[in-house]
C-alpha positions in Angstrom: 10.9 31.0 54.0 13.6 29.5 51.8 13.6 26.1 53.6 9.6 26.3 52.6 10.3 27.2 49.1 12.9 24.5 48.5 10.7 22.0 49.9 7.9 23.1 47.4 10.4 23.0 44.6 11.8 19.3 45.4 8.4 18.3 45.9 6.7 19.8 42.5 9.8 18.1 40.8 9.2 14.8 42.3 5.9 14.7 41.6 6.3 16.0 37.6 9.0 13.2 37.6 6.4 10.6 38.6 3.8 12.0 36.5 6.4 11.7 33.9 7.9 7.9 34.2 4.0 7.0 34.8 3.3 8.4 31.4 5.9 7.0 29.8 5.5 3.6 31.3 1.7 3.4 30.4 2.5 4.7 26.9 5.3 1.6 26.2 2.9 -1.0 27.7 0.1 -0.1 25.2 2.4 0.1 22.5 4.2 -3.1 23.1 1.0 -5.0 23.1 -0.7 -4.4 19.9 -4.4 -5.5 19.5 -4.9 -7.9 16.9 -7.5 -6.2 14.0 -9.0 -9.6 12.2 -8.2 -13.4 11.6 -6.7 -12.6 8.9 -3.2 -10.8 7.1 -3.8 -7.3 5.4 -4.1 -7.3 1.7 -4.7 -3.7 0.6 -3.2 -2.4 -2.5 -3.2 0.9 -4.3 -3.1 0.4 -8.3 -2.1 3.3 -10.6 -1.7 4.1 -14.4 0.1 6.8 -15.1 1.7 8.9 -18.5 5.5 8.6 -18.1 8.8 6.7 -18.3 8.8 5.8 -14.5 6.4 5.6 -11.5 8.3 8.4 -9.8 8.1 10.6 -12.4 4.8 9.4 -14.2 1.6 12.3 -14.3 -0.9 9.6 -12.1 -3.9 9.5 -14.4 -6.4 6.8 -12.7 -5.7 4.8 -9.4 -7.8 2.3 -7.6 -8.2 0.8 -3.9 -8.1 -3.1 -3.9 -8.5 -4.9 -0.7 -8.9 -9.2 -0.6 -9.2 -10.2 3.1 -11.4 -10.9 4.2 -13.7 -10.1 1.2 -12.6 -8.4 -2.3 -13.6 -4.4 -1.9 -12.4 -1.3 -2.8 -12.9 0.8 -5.4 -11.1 -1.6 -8.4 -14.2 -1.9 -11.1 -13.8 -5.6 -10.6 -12.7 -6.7 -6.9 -13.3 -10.5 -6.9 -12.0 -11.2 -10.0 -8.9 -9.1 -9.5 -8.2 -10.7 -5.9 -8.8 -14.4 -7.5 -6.7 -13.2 -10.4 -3.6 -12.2 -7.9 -4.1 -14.8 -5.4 -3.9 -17.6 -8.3 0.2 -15.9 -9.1 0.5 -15.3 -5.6 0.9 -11.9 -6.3 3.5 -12.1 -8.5 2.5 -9.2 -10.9 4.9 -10.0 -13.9 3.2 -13.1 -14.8 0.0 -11.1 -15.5 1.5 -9.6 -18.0 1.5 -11.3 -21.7 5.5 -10.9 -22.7 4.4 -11.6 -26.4 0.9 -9.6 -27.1 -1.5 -10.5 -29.8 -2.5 -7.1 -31.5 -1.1 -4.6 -33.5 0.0 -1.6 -32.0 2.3 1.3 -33.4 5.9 1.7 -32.3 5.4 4.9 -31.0 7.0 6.4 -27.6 4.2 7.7 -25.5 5.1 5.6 -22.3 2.4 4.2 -20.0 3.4 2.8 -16.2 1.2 0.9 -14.2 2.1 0.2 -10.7 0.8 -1.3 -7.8 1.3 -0.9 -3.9 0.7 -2.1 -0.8 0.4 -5.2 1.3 -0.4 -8.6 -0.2 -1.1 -11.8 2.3 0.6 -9.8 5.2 3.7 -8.7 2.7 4.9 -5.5 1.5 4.8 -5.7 -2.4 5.7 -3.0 -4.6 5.9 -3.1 -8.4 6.1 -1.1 -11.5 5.9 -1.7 -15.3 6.5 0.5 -18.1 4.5 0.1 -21.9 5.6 2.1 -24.6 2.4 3.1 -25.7 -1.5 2.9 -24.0 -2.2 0.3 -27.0 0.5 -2.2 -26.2 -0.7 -1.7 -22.3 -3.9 -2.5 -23.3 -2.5 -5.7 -25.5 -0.3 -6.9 -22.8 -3.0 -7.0 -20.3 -6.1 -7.6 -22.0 -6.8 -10.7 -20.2 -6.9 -10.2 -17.0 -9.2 -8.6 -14.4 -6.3 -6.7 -12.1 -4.6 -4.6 -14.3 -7.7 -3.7 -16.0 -9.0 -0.9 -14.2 
């Protein structure tokens, strides 16, 4: 009787160890060959405006999806124009923004950061900007279709 119970154990613990390494072999074989999604690279980006010194510590106030490949979608008020504005700096975000506004605006401190996230032409991008107030935001952008949102 114990000769027949050992022989049941061995054999239930072979066979969990094959179920096991069968498993684990089928589950790194689908992961090492990823299926490819689309022709072409991810450009999804998250865009916020927020009331605060810093995007980490900023109260998020409006935020918009913005996706370009393959068309310009998302819920941005002005896709196309936004992608064609991005692609055209090659998403270099600082240039969208006038370093010597035209307006006036008070000196006030009420500070206003707009950020964006996400994946540009394949690419992590990540960058923030703070204002010092919502007019010299709106002074420093007023131009453009991406920031404007």
């Amino acid at each position: 009787m114990r000769h027949l119970l050992k022989t049941v154990s061995a054999a239930a613990a072979v066979a969990a160890g094959v179920l096991t390494v069968s498993a684990v072999s089928t589950g790194a074989a689908g992961a090492a060959t990823p299926e490819p999604t689309g022709l072409y690279a991810p450009s999804d980006l998250v865009l916020t405006v927020g009331q605060g010194e810093d995007a980490a510590t900023a109260t998020v106030q409006r935020a918009v999806t913005l996706s370009c490949a393959p068309r310009a979608t998302g819920t941005h008020p002005a896709p196309r124009a936004a992608c064609a504005e991005l692609d055209s700096v090659e998403a270099k975000f600082d240039q969208l923004v006038d370093k010597a506004p035209k307006g006036v605006c008070t000196k006030e401190w009420n500070p206003v950061v707009v950020s964006a996230a996400g994946v540009w032409q394949g690419k992590h991008v990540a960058w923030t900007t703070t204002f010092g107030n919502p007019c010299m935001k709106n002074a420093a952008i007023a131009n453009g279709a991406l920031l404007n949102f």
